[in-house]
N, CA, C and O atoms as a GROMACS GRO file, in nm:
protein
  584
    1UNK      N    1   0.085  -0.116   0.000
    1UNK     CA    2   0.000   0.000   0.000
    1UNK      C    3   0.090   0.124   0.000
    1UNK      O    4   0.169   0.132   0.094
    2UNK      N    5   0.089   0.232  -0.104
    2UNK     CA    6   0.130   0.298  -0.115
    2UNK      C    7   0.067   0.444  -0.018
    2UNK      O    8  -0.054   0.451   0.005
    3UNK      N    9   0.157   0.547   0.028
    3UNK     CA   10   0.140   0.657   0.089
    3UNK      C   11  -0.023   0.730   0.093
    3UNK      O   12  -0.089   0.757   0.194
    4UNK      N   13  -0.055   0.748  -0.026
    4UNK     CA   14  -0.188   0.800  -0.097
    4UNK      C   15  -0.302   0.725  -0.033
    4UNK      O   16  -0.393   0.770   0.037
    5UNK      N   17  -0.270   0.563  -0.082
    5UNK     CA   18  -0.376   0.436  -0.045
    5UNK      C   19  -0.389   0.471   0.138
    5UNK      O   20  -0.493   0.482   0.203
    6UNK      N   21  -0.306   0.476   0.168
    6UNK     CA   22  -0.313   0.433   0.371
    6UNK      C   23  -0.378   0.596   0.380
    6UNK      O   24  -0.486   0.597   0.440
    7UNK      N   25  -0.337   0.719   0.336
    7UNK     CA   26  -0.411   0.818   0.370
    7UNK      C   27  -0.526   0.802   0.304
    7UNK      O   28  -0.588   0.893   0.359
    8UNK      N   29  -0.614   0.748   0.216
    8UNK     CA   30  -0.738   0.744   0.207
    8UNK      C   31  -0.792   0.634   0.282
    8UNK      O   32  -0.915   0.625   0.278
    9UNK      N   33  -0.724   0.538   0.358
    9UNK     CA   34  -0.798   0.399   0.398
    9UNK      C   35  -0.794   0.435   0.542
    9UNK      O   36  -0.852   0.362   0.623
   10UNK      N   37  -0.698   0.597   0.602
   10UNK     CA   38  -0.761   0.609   0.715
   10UNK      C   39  -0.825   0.708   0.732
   10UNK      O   40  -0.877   0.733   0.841
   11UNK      N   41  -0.839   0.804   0.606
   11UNK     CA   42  -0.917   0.947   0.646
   11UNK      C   43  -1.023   0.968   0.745
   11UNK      O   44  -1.031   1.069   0.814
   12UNK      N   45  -1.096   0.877   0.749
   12UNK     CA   46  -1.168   0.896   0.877
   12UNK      C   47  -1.154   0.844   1.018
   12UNK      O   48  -1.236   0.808   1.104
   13UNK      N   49  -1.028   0.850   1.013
   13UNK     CA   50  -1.003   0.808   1.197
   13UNK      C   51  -0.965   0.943   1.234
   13UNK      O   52  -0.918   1.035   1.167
   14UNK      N   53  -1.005   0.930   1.391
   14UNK     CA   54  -0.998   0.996   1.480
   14UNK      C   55  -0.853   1.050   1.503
   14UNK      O   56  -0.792   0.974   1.580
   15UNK      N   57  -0.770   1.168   1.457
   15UNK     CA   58  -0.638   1.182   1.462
   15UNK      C   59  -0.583   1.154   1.582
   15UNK      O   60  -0.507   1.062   1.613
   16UNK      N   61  -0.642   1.268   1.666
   16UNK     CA   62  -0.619   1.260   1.802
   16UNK      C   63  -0.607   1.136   1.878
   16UNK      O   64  -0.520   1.099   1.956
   17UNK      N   65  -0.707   1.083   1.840
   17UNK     CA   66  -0.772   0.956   1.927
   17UNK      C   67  -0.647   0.845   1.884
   17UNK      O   68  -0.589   0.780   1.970
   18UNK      N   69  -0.623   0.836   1.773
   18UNK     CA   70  -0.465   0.730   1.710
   18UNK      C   71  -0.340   0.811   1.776
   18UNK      O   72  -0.247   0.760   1.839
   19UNK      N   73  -0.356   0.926   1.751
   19UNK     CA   74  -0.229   0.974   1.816
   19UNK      C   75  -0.183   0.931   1.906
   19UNK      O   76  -0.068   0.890   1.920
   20UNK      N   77  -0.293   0.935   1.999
   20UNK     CA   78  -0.338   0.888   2.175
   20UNK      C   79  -0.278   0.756   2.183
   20UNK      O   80  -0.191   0.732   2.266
   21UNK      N   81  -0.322   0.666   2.099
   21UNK     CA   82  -0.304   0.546   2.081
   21UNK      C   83  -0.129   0.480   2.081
   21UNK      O   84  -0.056   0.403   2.144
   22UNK      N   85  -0.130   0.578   1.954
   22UNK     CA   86   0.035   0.546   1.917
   22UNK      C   87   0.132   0.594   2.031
   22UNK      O   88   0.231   0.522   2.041
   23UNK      N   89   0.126   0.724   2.142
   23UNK     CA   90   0.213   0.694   2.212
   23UNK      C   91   0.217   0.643   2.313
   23UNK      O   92   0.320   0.642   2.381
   24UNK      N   93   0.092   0.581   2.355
   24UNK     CA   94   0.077   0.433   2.470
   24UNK      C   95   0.090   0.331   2.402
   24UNK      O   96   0.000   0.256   2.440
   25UNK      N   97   0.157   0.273   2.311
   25UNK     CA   98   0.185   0.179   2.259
   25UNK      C   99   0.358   0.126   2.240
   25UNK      O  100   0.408   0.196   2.152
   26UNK      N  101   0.416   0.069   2.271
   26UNK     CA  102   0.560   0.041   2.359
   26UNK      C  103   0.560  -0.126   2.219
   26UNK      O  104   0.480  -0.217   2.200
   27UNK      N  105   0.661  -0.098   2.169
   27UNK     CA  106   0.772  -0.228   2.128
   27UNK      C  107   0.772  -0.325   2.208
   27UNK      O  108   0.807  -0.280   2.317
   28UNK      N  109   0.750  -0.446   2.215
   28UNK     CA  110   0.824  -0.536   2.332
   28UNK      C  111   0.931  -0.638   2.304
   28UNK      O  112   1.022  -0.676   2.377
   29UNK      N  113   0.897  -0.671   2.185
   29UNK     CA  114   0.945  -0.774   2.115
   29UNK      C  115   0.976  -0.804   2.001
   29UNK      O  116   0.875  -0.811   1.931
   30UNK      N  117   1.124  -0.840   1.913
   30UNK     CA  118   1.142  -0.813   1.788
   30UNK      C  119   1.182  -0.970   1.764
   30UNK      O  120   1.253  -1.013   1.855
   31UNK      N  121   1.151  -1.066   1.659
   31UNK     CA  122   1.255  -1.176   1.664
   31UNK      C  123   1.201  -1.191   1.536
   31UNK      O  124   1.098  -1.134   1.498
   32UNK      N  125   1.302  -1.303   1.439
   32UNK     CA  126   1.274  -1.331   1.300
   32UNK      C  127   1.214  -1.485   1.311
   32UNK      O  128   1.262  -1.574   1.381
   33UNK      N  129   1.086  -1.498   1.220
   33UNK     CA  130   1.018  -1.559   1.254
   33UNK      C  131   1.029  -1.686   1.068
   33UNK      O  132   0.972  -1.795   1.058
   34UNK      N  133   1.076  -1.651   1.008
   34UNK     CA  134   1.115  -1.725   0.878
   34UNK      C  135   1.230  -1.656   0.798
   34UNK      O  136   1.242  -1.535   0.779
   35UNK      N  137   1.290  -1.729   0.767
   35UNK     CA  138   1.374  -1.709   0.642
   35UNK      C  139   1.413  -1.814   0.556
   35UNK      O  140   1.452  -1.927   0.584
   36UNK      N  141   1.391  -1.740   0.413
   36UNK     CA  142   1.450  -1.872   0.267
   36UNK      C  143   1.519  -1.740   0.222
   36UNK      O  144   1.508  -1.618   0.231
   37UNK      N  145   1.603  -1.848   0.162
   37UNK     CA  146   1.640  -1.779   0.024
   37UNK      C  147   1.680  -1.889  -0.054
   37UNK      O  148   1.695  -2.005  -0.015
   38UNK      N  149   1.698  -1.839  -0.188
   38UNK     CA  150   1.708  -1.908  -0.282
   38UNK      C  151   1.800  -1.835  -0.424
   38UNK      O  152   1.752  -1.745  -0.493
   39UNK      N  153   1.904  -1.880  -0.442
   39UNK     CA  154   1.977  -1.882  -0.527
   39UNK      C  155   2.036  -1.943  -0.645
   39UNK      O  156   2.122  -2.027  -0.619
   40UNK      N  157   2.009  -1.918  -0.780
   40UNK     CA  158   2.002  -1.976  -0.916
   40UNK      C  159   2.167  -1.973  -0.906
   40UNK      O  160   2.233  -2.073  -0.875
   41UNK      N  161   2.222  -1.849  -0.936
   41UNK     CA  162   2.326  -1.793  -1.042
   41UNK      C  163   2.426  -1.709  -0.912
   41UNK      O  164   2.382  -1.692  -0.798
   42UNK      N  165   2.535  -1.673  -0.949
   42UNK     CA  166   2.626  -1.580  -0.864
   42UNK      C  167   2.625  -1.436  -0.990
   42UNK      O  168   2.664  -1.322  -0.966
   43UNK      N  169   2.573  -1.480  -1.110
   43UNK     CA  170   2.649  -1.365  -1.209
   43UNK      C  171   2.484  -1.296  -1.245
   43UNK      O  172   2.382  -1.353  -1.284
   44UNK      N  173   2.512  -1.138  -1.212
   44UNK     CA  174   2.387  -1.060  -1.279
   44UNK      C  175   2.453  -1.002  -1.395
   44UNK      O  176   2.575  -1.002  -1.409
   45UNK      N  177   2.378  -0.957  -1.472
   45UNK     CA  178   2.435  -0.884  -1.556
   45UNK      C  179   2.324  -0.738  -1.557
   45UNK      O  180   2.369  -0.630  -1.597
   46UNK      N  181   2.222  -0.747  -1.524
   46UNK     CA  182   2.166  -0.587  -1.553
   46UNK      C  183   2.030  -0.608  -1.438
   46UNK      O  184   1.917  -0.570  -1.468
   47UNK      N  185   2.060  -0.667  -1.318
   47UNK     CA  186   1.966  -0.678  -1.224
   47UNK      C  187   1.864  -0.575  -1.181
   47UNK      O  188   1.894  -0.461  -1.216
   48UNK      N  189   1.789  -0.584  -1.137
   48UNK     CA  190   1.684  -0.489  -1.071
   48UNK      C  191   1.560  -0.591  -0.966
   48UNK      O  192   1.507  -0.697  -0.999
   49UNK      N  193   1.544  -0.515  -0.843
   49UNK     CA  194   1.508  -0.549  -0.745
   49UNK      C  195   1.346  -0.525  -0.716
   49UNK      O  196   1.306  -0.410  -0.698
   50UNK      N  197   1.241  -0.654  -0.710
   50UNK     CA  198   1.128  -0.629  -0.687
   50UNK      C  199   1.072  -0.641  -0.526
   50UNK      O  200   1.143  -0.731  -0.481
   51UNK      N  201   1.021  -0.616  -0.465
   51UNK     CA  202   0.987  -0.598  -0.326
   51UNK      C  203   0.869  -0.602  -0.316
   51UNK      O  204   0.804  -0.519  -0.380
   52UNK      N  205   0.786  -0.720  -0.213
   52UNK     CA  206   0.639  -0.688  -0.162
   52UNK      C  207   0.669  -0.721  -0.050
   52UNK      O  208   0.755  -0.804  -0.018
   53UNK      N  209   0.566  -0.626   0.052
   53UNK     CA  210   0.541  -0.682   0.149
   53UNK      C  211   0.417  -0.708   0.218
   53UNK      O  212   0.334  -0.627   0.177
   54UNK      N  213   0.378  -0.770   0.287
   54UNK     CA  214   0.260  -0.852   0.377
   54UNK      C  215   0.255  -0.837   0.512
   54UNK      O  216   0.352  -0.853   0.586
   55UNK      N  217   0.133  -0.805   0.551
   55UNK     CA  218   0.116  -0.780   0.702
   55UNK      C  219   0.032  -0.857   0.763
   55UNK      O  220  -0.084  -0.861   0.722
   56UNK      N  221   0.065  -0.919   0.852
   56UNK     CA  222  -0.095  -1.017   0.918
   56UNK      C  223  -0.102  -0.955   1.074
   56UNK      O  224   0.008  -0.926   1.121
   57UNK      N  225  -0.186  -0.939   1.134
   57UNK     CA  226  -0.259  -0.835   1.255
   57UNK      C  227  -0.284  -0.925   1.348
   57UNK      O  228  -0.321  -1.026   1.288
   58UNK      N  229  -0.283  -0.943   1.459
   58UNK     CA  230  -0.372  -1.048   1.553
   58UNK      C  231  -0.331  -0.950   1.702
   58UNK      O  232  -0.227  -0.886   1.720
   59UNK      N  233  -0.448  -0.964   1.794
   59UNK     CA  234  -0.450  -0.860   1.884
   59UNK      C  235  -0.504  -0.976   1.961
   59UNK      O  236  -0.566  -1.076   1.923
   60UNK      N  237  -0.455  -0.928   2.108
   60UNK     CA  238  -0.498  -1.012   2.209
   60UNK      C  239  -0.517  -0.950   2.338
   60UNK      O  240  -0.434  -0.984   2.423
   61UNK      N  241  -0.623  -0.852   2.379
   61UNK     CA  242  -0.664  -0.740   2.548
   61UNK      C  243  -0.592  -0.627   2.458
   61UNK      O  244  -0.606  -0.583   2.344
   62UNK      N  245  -0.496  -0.600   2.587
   62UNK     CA  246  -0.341  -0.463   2.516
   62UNK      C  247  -0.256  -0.522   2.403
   62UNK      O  248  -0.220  -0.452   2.309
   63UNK      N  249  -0.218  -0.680   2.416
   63UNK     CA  250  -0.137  -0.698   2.331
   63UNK      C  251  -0.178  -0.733   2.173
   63UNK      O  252  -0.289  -0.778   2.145
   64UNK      N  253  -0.071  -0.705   2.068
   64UNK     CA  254  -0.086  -0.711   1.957
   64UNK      C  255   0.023  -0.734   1.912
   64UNK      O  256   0.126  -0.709   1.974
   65UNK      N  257   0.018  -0.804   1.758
   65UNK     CA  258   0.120  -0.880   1.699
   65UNK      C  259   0.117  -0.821   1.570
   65UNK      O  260   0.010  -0.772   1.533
   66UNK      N  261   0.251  -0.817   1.468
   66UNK     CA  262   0.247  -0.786   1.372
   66UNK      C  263   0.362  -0.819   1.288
   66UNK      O  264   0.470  -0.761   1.281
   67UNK      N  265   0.291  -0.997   1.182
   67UNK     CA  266   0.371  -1.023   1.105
   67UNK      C  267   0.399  -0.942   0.980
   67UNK      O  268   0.311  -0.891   0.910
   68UNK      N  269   0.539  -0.932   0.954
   68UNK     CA  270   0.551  -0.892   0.844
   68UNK      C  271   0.631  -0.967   0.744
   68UNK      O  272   0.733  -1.026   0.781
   69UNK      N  273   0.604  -0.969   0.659
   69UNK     CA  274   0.716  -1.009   0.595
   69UNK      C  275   0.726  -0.974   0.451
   69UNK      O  276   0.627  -0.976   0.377
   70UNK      N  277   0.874  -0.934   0.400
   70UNK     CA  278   0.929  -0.884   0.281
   70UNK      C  279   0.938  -0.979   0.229
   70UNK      O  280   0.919  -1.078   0.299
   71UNK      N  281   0.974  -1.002   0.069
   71UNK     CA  282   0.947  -1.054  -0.034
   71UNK      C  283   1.068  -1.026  -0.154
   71UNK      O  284   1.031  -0.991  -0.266
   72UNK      N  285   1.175  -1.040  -0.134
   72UNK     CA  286   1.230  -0.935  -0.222
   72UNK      C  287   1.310  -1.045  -0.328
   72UNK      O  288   1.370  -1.150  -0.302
   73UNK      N  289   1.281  -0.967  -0.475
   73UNK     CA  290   1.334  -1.092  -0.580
   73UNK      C  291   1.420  -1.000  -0.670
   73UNK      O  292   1.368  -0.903  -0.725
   74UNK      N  293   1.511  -1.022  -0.681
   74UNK     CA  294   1.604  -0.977  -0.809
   74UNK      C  295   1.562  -1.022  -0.969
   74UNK      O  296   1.527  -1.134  -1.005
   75UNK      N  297   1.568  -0.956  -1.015
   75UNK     CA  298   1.533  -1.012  -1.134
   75UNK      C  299   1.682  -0.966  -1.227
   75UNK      O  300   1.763  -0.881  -1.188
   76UNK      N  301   1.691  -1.046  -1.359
   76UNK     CA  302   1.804  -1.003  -1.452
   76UNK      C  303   1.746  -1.049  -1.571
   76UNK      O  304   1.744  -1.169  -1.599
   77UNK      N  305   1.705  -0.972  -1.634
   77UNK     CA  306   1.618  -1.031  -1.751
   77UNK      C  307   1.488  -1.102  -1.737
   77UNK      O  308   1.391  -1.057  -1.676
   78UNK      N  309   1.497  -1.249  -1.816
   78UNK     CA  310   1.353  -1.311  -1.752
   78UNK      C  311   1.358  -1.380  -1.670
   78UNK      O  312   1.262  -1.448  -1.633
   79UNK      N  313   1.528  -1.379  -1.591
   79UNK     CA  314   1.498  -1.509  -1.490
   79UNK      C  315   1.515  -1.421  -1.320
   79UNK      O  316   1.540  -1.302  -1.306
   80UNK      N  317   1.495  -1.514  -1.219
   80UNK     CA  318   1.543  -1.484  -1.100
   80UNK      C  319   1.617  -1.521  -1.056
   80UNK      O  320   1.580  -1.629  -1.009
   81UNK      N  321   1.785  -1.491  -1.018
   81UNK     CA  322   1.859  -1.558  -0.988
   81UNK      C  323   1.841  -1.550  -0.882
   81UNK      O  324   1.875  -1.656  -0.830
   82UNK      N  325   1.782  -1.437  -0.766
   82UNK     CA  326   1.789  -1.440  -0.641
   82UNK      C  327   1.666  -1.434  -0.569
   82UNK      O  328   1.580  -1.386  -0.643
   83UNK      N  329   1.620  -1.464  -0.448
   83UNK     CA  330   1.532  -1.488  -0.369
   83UNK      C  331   1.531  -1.420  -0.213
   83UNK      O  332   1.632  -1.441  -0.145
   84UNK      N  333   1.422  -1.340  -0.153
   84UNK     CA  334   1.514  -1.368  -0.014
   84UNK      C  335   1.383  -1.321   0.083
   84UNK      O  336   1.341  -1.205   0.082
   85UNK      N  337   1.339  -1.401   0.146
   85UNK     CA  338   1.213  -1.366   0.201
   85UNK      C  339   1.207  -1.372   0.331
   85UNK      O  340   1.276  -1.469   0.360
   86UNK      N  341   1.156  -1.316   0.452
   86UNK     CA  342   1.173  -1.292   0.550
   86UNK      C  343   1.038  -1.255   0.583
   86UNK      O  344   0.944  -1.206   0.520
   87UNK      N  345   1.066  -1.304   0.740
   87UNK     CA  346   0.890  -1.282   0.806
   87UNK      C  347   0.969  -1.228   0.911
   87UNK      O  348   1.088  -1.261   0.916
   88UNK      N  349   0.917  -1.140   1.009
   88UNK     CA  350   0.954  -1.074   1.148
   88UNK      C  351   0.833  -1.055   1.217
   88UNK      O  352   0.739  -0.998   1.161
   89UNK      N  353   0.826  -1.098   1.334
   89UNK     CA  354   0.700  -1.060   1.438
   89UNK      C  355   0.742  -0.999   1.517
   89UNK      O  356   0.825  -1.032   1.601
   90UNK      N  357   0.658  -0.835   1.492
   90UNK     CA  358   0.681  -0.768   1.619
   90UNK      C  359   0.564  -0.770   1.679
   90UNK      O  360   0.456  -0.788   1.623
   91UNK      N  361   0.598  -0.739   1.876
   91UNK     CA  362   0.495  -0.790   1.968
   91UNK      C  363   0.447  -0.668   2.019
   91UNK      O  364   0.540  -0.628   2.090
   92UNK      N  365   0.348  -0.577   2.024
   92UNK     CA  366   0.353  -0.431   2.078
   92UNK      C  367   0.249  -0.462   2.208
   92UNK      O  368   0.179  -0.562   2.225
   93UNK      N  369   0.261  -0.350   2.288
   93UNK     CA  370   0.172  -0.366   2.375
   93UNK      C  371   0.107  -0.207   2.385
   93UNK      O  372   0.169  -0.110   2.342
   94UNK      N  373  -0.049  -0.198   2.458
   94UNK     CA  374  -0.110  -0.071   2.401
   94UNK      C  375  -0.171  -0.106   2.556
   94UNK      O  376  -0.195  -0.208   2.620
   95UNK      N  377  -0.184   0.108   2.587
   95UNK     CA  378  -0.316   0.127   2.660
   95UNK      C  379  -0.488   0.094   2.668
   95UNK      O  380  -0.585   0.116   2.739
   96UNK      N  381  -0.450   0.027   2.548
   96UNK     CA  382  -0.614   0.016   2.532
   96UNK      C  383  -0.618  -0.126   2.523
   96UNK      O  384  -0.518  -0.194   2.502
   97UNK      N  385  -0.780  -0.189   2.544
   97UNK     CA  386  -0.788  -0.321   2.595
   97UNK      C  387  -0.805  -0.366   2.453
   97UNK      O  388  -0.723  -0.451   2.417
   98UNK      N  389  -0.895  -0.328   2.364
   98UNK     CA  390  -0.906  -0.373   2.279
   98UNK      C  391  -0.905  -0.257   2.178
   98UNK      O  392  -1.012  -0.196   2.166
   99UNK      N  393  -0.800  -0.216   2.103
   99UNK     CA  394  -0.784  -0.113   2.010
   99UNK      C  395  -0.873  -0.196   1.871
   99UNK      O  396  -0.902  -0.310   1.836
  100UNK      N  397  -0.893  -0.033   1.818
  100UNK     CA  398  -0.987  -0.085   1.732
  100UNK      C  399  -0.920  -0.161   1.603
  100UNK      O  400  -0.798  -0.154   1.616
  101UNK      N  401  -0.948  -0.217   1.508
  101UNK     CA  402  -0.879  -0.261   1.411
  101UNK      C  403  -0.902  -0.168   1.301
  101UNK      O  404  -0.956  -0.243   1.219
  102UNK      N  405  -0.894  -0.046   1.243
  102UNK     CA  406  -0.884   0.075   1.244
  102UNK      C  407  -0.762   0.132   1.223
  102UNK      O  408  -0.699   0.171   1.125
  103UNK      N  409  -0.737   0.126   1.394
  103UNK     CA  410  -0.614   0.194   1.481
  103UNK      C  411  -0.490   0.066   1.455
  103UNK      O  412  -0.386   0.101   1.398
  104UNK      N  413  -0.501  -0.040   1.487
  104UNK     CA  414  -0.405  -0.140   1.435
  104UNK      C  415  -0.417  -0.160   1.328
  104UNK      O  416  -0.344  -0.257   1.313
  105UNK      N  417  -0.468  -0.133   1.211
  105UNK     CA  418  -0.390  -0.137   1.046
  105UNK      C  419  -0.344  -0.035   1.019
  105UNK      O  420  -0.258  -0.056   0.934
  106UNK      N  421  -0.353   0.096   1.046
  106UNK     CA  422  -0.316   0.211   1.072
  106UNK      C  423  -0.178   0.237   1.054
  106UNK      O  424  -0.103   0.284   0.968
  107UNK      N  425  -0.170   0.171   1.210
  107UNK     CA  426  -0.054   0.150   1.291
  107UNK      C  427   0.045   0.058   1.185
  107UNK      O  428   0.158   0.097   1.159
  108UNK      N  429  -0.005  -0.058   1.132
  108UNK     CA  430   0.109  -0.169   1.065
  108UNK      C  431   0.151  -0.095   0.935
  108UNK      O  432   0.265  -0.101   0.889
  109UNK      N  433   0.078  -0.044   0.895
  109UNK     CA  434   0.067   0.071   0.772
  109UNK      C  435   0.168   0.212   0.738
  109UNK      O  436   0.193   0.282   0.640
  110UNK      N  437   0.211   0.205   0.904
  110UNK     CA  438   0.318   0.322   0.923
  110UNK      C  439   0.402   0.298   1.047
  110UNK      O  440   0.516   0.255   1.024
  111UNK      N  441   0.388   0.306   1.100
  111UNK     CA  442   0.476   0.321   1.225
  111UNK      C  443   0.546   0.145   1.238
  111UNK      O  444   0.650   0.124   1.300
  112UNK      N  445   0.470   0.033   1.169
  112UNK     CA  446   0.542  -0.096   1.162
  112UNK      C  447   0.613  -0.124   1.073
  112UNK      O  448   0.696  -0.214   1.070
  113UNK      N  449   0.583  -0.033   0.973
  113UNK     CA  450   0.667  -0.052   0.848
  113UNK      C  451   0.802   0.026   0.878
  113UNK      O  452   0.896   0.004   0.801
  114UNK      N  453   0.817   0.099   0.964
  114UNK     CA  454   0.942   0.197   1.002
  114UNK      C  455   1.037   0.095   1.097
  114UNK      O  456   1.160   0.098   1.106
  115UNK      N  457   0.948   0.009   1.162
  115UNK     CA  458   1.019  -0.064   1.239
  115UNK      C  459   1.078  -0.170   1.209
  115UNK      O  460   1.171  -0.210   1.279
  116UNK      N  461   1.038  -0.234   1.104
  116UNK     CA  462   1.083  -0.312   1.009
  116UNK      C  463   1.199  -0.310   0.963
  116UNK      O  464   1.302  -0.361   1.007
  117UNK      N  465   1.175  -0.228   0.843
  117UNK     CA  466   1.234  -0.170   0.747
  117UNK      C  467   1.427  -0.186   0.792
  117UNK      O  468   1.501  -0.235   0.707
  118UNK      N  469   1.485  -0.140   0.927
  118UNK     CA  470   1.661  -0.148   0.906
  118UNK      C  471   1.647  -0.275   0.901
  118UNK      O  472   1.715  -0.313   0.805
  119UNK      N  473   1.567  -0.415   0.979
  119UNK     CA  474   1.612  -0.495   1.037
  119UNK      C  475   1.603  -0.580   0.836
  119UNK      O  476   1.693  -0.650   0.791
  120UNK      N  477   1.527  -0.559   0.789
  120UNK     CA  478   1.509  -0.673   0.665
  120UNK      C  479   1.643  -0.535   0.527
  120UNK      O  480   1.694  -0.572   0.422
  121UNK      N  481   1.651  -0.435   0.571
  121UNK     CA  482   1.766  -0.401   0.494
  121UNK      C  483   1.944  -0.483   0.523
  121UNK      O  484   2.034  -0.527   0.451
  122UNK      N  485   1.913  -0.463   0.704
  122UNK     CA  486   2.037  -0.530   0.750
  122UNK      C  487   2.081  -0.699   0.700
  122UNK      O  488   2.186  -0.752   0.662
  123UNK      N  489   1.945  -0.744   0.722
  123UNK     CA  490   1.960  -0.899   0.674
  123UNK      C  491   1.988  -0.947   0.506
  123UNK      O  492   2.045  -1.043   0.455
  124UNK      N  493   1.939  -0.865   0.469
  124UNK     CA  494   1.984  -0.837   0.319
  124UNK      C  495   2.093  -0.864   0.312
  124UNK      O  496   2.138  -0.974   0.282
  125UNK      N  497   2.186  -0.718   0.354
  125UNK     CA  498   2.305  -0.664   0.370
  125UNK      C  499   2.380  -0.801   0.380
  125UNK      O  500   2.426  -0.841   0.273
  126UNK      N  501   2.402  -0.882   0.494
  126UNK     CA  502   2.453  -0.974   0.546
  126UNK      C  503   2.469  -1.067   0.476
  126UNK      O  504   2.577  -1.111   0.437
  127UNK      N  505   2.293  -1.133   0.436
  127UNK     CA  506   2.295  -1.259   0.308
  127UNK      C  507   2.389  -1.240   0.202
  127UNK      O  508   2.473  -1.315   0.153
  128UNK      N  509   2.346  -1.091   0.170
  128UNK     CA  510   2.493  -1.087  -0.004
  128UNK      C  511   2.577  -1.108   0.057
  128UNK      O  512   2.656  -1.199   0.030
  129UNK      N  513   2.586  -1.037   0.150
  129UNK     CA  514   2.810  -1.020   0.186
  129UNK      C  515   2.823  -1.169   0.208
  129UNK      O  516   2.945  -1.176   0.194
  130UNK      N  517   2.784  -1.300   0.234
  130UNK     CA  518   2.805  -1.419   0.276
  130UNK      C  519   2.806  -1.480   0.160
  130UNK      O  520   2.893  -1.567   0.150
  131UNK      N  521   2.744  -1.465   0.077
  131UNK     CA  522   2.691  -1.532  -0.049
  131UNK      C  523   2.771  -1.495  -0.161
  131UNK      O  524   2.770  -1.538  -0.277
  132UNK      N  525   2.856  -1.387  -0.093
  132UNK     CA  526   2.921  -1.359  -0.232
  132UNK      C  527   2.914  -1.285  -0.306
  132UNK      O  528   2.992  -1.303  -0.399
  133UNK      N  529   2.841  -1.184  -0.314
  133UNK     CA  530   2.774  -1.130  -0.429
  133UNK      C  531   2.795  -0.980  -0.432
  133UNK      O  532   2.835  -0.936  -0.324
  134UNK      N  533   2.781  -0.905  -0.515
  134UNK     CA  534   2.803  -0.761  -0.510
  134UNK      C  535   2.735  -0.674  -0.389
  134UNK      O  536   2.628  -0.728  -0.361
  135UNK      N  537   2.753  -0.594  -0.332
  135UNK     CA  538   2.663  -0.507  -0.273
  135UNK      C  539   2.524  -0.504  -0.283
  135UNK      O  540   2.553  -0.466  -0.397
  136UNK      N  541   2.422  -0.505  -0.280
  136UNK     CA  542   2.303  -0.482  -0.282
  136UNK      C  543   2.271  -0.389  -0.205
  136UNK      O  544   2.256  -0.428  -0.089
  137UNK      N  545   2.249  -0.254  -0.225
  137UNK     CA  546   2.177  -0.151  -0.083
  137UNK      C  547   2.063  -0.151  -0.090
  137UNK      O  548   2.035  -0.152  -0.209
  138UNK      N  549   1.986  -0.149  -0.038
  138UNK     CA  550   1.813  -0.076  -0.043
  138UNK      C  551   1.825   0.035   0.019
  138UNK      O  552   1.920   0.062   0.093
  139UNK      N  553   1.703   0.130  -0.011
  139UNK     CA  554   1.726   0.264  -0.009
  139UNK      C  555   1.680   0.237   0.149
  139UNK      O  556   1.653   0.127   0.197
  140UNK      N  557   1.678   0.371   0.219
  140UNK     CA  558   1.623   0.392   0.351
  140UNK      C  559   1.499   0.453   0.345
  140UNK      O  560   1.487   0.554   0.276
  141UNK      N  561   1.374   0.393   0.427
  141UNK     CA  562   1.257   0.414   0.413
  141UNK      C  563   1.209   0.552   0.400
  141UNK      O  564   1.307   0.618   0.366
  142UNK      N  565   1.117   0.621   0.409
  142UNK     CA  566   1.103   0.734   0.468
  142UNK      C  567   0.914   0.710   0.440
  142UNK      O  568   0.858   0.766   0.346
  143UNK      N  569   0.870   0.656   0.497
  143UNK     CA  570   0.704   0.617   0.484
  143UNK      C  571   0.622   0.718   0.624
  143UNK      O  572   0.576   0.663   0.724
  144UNK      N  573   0.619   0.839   0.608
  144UNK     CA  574   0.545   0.895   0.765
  144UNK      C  575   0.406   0.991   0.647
  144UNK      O  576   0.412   1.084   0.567
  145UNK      N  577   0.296   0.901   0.701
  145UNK     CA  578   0.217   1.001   0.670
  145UNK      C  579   0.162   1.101   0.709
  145UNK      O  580   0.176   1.118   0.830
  146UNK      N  581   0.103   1.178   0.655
  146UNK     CA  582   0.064   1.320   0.732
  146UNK      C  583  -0.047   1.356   0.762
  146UNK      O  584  -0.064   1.464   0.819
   0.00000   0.00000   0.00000
């Protein structure tokens, strides 16, 4: 979901009231919850990098969960030589007993995607440098809507 999409899919929430939300809401827990990869070839010749990612929600009283996981495929022509997919569950905990689901897609939509985002650049980072392979950077996020 792009910037545009999440500001029209929350225009009608309560600013204040999420605001409220978001800073009684505390990190607790970060751990990696899958990883593959998969590798054809060591040689690109004119690569370019596709990326999706996926969010799954599950809330439990204050607490709430939020899988994510990136998707990211190299492409070099018509084939894929590279693969590298990753799931991360972060565990948040909130003032509220049962936040609305609203306020938690909201939330995974921005403020989870920020939290994400070094840890599946870093793992990247790491897989090439092990594997051999040229540099790969991904850019640094900048997803804050307004």
């Amino acid at each position: 979901m792009n910037r545009e999409e999440v500001l029209k899919s929350t225009h009608n929430l309560d600013k204040k009231a999420f605001n409220e939300f978001v800073l009684k809401t505390s990190l607790t827990e970060i751990y990696l919850k899958n990883l593959s990869v998969e590798l054809k070839t060591r040689k690109f010749s004119n690569p370019t990098v596709n990326l999706k990612l996926s969010q799954k929600i599950q809330a439990e009283g204050e607490n709430f969960y939020i899988d994510t996981t990136l998707d990211l495929k190299v492409k070099d022509g018509r084939t894929i030589p590279l693969k590298i997919k990753v799931t991360y569950r972060f565990e948040y905990v909130t003032g509220y007993t049962a936040p609305s689901e609203d306020f938690l897609k909201k939330y995974a939509d921005t403020s989870a995607r920020m939290h994400v985002w070094p840890y599946f650049r870093e793992i990247v980072s790491n897989l090439i440098s092990r594997m051999g392979l040229p540099p790969l950077t991904l850019p640094v996020i900048s997803f804050i809507p307004e």
